[in-house]
C-alpha positions in Angstrom: 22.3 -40.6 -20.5 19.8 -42.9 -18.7 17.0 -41.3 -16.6 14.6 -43.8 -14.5 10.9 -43.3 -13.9 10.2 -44.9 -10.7 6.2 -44.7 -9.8 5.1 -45.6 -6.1 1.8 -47.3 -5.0 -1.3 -47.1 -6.7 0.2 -45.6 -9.9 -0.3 -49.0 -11.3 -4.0 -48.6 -11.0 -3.9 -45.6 -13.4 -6.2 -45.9 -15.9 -9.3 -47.2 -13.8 -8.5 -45.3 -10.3 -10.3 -42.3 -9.9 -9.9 -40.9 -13.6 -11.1 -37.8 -12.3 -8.3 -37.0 -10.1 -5.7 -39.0 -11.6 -6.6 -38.8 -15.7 -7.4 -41.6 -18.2 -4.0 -42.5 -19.4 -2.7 -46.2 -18.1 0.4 -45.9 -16.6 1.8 -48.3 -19.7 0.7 -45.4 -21.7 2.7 -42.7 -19.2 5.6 -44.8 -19.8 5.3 -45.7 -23.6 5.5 -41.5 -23.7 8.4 -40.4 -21.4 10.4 -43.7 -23.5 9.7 -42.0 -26.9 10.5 -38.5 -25.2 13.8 -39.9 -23.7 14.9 -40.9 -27.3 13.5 -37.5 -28.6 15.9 -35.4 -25.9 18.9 -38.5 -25.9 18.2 -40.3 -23.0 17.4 -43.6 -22.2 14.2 -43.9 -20.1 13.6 -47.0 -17.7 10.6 -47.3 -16.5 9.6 -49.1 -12.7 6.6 -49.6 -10.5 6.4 -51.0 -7.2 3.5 -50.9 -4.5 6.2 -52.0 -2.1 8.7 -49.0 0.3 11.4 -50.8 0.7 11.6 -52.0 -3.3 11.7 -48.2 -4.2 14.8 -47.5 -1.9 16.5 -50.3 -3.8 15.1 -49.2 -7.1 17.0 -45.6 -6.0 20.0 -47.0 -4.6 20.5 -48.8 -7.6 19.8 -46.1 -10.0 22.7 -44.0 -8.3 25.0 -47.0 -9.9 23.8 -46.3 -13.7 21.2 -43.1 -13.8 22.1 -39.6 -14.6 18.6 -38.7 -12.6 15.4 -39.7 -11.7 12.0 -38.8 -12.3 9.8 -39.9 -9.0 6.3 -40.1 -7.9 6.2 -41.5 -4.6 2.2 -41.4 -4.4 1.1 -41.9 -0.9 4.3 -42.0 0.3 5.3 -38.7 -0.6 3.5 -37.1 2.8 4.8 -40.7 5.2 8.1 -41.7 4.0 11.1 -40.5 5.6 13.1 -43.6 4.5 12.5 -42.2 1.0 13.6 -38.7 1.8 16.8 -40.3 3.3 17.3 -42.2 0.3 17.3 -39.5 -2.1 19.5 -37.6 -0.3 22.3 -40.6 -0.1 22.2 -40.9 -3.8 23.5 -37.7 -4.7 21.8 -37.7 -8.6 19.5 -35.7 -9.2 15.9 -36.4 -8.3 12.6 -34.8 -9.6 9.4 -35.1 -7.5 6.1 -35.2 -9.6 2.1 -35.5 -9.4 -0.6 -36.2 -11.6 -2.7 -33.9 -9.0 -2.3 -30.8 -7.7 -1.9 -32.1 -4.1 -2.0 -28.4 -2.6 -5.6 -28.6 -3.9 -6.4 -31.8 -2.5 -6.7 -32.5 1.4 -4.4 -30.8 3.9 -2.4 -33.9 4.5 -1.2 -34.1 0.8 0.4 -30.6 1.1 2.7 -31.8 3.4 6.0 -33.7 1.6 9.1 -35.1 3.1 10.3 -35.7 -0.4 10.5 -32.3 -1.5 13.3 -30.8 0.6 15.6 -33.7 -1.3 14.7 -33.2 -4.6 15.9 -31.3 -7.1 12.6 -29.9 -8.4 9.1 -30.6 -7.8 6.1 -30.8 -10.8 2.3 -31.5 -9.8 -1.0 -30.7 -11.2 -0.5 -31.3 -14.8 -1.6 -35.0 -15.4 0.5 -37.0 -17.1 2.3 -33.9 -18.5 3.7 -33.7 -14.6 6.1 -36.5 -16.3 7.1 -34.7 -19.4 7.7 -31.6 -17.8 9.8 -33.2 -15.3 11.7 -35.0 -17.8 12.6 -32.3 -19.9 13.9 -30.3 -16.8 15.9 -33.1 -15.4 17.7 -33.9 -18.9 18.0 -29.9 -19.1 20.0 -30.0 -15.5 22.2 -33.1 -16.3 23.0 -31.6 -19.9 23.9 -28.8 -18.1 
């Protein structure tokens, strides 16, 4: 089984932007976790970051090729992005939204998602546990 962590814009900032919304934890660090978790639940985690809309629709077409799922923080793009949305829904594996933040408790614009109706489940508010918890359910659902 191999699962891919895609992270959107910004999340390559972790670590220095706004640790008080977003944690202290590097996103290396976020990734160095959900690889050791992958091995610990049999999966293979790869791990991307782009900054970039269009390179996260290839990242997901591509995944549909090799990945039994997807875990996926589109950051910002979560509340703008209906080329994302439409991207999910063509690849047909399994994809789990997550957020460092509880965006419902953030400014009305973040409680809005086109990502979410896609998705197979949706984790936010936990820190960088949103990751783990959104791993173990996605290896749960593909395990069956």
């Amino acid at each position: 089984m191999k699962i891919l962590i895609l992270h959107g814009p910004n999340l390559n900032l972790l670590g220095t932007r706004e640790p008080e919304v977003y944690g202290s934890m590097t996103l290396n660090d976020i990734n160095q976790k959900m690889i050791d978790l992958g091995k610990e639940l049999g999966a293979e985690v790869i791990c991307l970051q782009s900054n970039h809309e269009g390179a996260l629709i290839d990242a997901l077409h591509d995944a549909r090729t090799w990945a039994s799922g997807v875990i996926f923080n589109p950051g910002g793009f979560t509340h703008t992005s209906i080329a994302l949305r439409d991207a999910i829904s063509a690849i047909v594996i399994p994809v789990i939204e997550v957020h460092l933040s509880n965006v419902y408790a953030r400014e009305e614009f973040r409680h809005t998602s086109f990502i979410s109706a896609v998705c197979k489940g949706k984790v936010t508010g936990f820190g960088w546990r949103s990751y783990e918890l959104g791993l173990r359910g996605l290896v749960g659902q593909v395990k069956g």
